[in-house]
GUKOL-578597 format. One record per residue (C-alpha): residue in three letters; x, y, z; residue number from 1. Coordinates in steps of 0.2 Angstrom, whole numbers, plus 2048, in hexadecimal, padded with zeros to 3 digits. Example, Ala and Ser with C-alpha at 12.3 -4.5 7.8 and 13.67 -1.06 7.14 Angstrom:
residu,u,v,w,num
ala,83E,7EA,827,1
ser,844,7FB,824,2
This chain:
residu,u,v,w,num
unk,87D,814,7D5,1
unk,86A,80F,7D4,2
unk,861,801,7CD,3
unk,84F,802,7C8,4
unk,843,7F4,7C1,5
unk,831,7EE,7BF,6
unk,82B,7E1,7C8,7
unk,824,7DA,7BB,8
unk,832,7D6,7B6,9
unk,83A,7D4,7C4,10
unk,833,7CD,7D2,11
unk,833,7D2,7E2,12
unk,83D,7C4,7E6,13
unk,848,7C4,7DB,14
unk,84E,7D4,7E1,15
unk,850,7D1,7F4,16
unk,85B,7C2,7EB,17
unk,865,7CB,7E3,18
unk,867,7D9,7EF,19
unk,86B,7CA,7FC,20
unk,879,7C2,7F1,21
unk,881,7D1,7EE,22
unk,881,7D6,802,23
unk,87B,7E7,7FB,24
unk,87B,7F5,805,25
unk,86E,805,801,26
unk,85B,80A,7FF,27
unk,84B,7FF,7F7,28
unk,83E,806,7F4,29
unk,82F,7FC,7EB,30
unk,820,805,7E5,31
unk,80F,7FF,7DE,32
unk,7FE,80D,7DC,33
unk,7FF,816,7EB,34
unk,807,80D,7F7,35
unk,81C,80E,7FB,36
unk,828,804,803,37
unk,83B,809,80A,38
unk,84A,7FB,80F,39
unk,858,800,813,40
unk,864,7EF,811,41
unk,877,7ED,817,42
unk,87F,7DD,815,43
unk,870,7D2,812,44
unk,866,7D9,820,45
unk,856,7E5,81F,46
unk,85B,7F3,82E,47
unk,84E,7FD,82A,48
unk,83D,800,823,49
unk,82F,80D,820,50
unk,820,811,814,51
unk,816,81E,810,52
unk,804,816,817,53
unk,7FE,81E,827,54
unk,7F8,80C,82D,55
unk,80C,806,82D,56
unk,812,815,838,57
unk,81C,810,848,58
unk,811,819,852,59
unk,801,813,84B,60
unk,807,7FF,84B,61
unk,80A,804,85F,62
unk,7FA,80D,864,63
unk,7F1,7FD,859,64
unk,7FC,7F0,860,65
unk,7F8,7F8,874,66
unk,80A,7FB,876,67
unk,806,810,87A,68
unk,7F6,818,87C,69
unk,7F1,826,872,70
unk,7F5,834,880,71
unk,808,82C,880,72
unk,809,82D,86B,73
unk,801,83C,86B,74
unk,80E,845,878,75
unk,81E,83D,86C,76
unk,816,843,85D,77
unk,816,856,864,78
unk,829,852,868,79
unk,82C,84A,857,80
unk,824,85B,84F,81
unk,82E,866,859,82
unk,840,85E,85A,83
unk,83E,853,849,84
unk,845,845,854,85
unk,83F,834,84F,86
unk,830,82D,857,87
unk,83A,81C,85B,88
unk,847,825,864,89
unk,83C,833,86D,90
unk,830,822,874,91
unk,842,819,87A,92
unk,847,82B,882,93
unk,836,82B,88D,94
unk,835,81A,892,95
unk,826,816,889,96
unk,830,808,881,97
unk,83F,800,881,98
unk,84C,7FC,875,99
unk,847,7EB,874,100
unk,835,7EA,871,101
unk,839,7FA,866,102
unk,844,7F0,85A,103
unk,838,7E0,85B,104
unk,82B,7ED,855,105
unk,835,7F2,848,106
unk,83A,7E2,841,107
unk,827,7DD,841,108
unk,823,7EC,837,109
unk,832,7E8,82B,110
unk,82E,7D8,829,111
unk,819,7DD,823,112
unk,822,7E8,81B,113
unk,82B,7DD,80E,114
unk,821,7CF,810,115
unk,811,7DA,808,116
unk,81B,7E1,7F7,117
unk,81C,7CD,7F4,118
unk,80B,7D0,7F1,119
unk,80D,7DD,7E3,120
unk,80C,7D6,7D2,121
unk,810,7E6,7CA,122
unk,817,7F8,7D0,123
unk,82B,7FE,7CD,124
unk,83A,7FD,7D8,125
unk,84C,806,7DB,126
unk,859,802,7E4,127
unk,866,812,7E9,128
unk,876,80C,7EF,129
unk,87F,812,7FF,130
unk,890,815,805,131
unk,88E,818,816,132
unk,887,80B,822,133
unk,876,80E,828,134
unk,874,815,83A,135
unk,861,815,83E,136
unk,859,81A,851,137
unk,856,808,853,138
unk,85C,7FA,844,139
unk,855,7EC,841,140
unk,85E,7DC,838,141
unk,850,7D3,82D,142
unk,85A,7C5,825,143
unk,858,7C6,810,144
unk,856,7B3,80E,145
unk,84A,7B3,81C,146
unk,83F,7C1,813,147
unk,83E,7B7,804,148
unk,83B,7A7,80D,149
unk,82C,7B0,815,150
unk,826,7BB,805,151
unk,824,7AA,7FB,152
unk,81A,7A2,809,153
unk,80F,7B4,807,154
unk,80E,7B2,7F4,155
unk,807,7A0,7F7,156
unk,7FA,7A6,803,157
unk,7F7,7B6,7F9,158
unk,7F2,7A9,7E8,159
unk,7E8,79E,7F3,160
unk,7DD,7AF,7FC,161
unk,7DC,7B4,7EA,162
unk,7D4,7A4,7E6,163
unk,7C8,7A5,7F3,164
unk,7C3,7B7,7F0,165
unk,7C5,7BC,7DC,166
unk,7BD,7CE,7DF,167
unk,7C1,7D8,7ED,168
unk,7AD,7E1,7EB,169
unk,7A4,7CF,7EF,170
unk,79A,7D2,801,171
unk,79E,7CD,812,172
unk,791,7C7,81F,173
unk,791,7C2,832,174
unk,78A,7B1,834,175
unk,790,7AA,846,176
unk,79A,7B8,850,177
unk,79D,7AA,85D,178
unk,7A8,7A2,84F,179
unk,7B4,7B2,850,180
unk,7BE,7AA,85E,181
unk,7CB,79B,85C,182
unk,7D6,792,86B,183
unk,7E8,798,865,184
unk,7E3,7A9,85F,185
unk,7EE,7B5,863,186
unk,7E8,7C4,86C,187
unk,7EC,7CF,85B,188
unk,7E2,7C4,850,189
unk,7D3,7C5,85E,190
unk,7D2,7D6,85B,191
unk,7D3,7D7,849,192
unk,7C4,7CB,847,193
unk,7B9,7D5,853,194
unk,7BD,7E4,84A,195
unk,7B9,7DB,839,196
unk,7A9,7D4,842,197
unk,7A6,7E6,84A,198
unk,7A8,7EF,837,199
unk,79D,7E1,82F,200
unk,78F,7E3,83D,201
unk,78F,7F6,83B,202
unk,78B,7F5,829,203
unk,782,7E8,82A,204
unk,775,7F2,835,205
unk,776,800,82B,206
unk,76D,7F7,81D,207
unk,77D,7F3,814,208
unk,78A,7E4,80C,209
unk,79B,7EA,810,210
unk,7A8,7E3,801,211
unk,7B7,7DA,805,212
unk,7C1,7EE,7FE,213
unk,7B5,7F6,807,214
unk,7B9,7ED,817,215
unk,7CB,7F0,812,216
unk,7CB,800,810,217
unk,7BF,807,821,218
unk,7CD,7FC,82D,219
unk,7DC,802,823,220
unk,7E3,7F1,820,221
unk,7EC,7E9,811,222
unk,7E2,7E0,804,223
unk,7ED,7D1,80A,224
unk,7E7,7D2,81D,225
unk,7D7,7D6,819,226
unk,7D4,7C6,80E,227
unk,7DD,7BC,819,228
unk,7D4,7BF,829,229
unk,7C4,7BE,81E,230
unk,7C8,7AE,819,231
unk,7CC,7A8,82A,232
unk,7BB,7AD,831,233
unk,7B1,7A5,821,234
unk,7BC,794,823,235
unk,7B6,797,837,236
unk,7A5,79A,833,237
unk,7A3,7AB,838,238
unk,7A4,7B3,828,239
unk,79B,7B0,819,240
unk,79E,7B7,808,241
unk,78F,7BE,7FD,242
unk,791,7C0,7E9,243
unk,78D,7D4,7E8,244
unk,791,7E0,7F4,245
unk,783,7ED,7F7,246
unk,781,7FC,7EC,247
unk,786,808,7F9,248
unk,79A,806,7F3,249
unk,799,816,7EA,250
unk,794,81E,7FA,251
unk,7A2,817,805,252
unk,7AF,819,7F7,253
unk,7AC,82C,7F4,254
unk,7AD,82E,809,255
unk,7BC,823,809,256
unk,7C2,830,7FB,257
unk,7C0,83E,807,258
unk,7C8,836,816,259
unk,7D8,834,80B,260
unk,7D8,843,803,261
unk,7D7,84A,818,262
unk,7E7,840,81E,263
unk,7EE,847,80E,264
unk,7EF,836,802,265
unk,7EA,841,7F1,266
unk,7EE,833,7E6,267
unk,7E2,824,7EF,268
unk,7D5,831,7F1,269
unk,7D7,835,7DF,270
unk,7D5,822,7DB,271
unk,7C6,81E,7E6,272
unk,7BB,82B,7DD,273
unk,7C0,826,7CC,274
unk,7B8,815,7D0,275
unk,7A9,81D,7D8,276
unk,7A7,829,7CA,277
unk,7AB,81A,7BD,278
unk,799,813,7C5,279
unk,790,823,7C9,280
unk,797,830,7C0,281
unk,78B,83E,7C5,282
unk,78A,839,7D5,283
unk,7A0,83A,7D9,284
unk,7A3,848,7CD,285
unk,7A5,856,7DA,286
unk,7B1,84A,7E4,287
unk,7B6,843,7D4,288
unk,7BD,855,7CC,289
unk,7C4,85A,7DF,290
unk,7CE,84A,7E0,291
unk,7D5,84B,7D0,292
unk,7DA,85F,7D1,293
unk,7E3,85B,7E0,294
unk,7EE,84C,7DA,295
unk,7F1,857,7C9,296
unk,7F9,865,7D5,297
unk,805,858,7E0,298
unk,80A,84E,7D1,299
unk,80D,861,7C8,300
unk,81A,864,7D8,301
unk,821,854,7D7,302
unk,822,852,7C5,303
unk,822,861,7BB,304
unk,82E,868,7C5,305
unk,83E,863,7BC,306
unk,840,85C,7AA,307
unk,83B,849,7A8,308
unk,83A,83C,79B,309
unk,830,82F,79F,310
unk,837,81D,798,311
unk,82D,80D,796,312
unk,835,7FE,7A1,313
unk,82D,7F1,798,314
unk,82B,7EA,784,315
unk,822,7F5,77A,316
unk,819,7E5,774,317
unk,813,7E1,784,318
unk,806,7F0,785,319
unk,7F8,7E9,77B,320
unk,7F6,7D8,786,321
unk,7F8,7E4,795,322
unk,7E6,7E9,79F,323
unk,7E7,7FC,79E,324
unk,7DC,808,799,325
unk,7DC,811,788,326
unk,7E4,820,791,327
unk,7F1,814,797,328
unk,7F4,80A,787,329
unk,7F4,81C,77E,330
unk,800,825,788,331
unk,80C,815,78D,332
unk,80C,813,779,333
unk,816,828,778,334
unk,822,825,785,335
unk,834,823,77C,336
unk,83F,829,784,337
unk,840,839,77C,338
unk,830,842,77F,339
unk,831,84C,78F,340
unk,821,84A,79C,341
unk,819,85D,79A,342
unk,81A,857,785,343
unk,812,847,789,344
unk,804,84E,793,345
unk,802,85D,788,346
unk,802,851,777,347
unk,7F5,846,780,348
unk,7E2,843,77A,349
unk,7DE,844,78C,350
unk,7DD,854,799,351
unk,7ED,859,79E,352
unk,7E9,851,7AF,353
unk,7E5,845,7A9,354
unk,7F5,840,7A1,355
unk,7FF,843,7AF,356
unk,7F5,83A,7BB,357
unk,7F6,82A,7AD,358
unk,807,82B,7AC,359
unk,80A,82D,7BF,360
unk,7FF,81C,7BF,361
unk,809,815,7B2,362
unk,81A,817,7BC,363
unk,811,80F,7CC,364
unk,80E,7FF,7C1,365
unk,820,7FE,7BD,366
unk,81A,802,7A8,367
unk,825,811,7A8,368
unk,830,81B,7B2,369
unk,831,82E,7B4,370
């Protein structure tokens, strides 16, 4: 049995409630754009958590935390690859760690993990009950009460970093580096403001106004953590904020693009040169065009492989008042529940890409589901 929703309305809260009354036991999994995130709950208790962002890996959260060097994750990776053991059992097998750092580092990652979808105002989630008690390599026991008593502090600070940054494309200067420091600063959030001071400096010099998403997206950060360090450094005096950005974002963006499109991300490469080409459209066409036929021919697998009809999650009143594009409003508008997605697509005004890449975007906000 499965249960699926939008978090609009639903909230994230409201779900992690209910699942924690009911001492549910199976899979979560909470979706908004590009980004995914996996719980599995037994008996009110996150054991386990992943997500499909590099940035969130286990091994990644080690070699940036200092835990293992790079030779170390290198050397398990090979012996992931080649055994398909998981990477937290291979590093308690070699010594590199033990069980009870590894689990601490798990439940840290759990916990970011959950206490970020409380930022998501829209996206889609479903819940796939289990039988079987979960067995991972190394569980965890997150308490559900505690997750929402954490996620609405992190709602409260999201509103208030929202407040003090409106748009994500203002600029970001470096006015007094000695300000970086504070007595009580962990050693974790001495490191992320030199290397938000070091990115900033590096731009800087280069003749450019890095934006608060730009700065996001070079350190792989959430938008969360990003605005919230950035904050921290204005309200110290490092930092200053700047009204426009430099005009150099379409550059950034289209390379950013690329860099996705490398580690194998086709639907944020995709969305990064759409908003280049929306400002220069000759300019990210190439990249544009490239970006696009790529996504087109994963969705197509993912899709298109089997029969779909596509159903819409919310009231069909609610699509005028909501911010989409006329693609968006178009295609939301056909889905009801009888036309199947190659007829959507091919009964669309728009490319056949197109379509499916709308729709796919639709789904991620939680409008429909496919």
């Amino acid at each position: 049995m499965s249960v699926r929703g939008s978090l609009r309305t639903m909230s994230i809260e409201d779900v992690l409630s209910w699942l924690s009354r009911r001492l549910s036991r199976g899979t979560l999994t909470v979706e908004h754009a590009a980004e995914a995130r996996s719980f599995v709950c037994d008996s009110g208790y996150v054991v386990e958590a992943s997500s499909n962002l590099a940035r969130e890996e286990l091994g990644q959260m080690l070699l940036d935390a200092g835990w293992i060097d790079q030779e170390a994750l290198a050397e398990a990776r090979s012996v992931q690859a080649d055994t398909g053991v998981s990477l937290a059992r291979i590093l308690r097998m070699v010594g590199k760690l033990d069980e009870e750092r590894l689990r601490a580092v798990l439940e840290e990652r759990a916990l970011r993990a959950v206490l970020e979808i409380f930022t998501w105002e829209d996206g889609s989630f479903a819940f796939e009950r289990m039988d079987e008690a979960p067995s991972p390599d190394v569980a965890v026991a997150l308490q559900l009460p505690l997750c929402i008593e954490k996620g609405r502090e992190r709602s409260n600070r999201w509103r208030e970093l929202q407040e003090r940054i409106p748009d994500e494309d203002i600029g970001i200067e470096l006015l007094d580096s000695g300000a970086l420091a504070k007595s009580g600063d962990s050693e974790a959030d001495r490191r992320a403001h030199l290397r938000v001071a070091q990115v900033v400096r590096e731009r800087a010099g280069e003749g450019e106004i890095l934006s608060v998403a730009q700065l996001a997206a070079q350190l792989g950060w959430t938008r969360f953590r990003t605005m919230d360090r950035v904050v921290v450094l204005c309200d110290r005096g490092a930092l200053g904020l700047q009204e426009q950005a430099s005009s150099a974002g379409v550059d950034f963006l289209l390379e950013e693009s690329l860099r996705l499109s490398e580690e194998g991300d086709r639907l944020g490469a995709f969305e990064l040169a759409r908003r280049a080409h929306q400002s220069e459209p000759e300019l990210a066409k190439e990249r544009y065009e490239t970006a696009e036929r790529a996504l087109f021919a994963e969705l197509s697998r993912e899709l298109l492989a089997s029969f779909r009809v596509p159903k819409l999650l919310i009231e069909r009143g609610s699509l005028e008042s909501m911010d989409l594009s006329d693609a968006e409003r178009t295609l939301a508008q056909r889905v009801d529940g009888r036309w199947d997605l190659l007829s959507l697509m091919r009964a669309s005004s728009v490319r056949e890409a197109e379509a499916l890449i709308t729709l796919k975007r639709l789904a991620d906000r939680g409008i429909i589901s496919l």
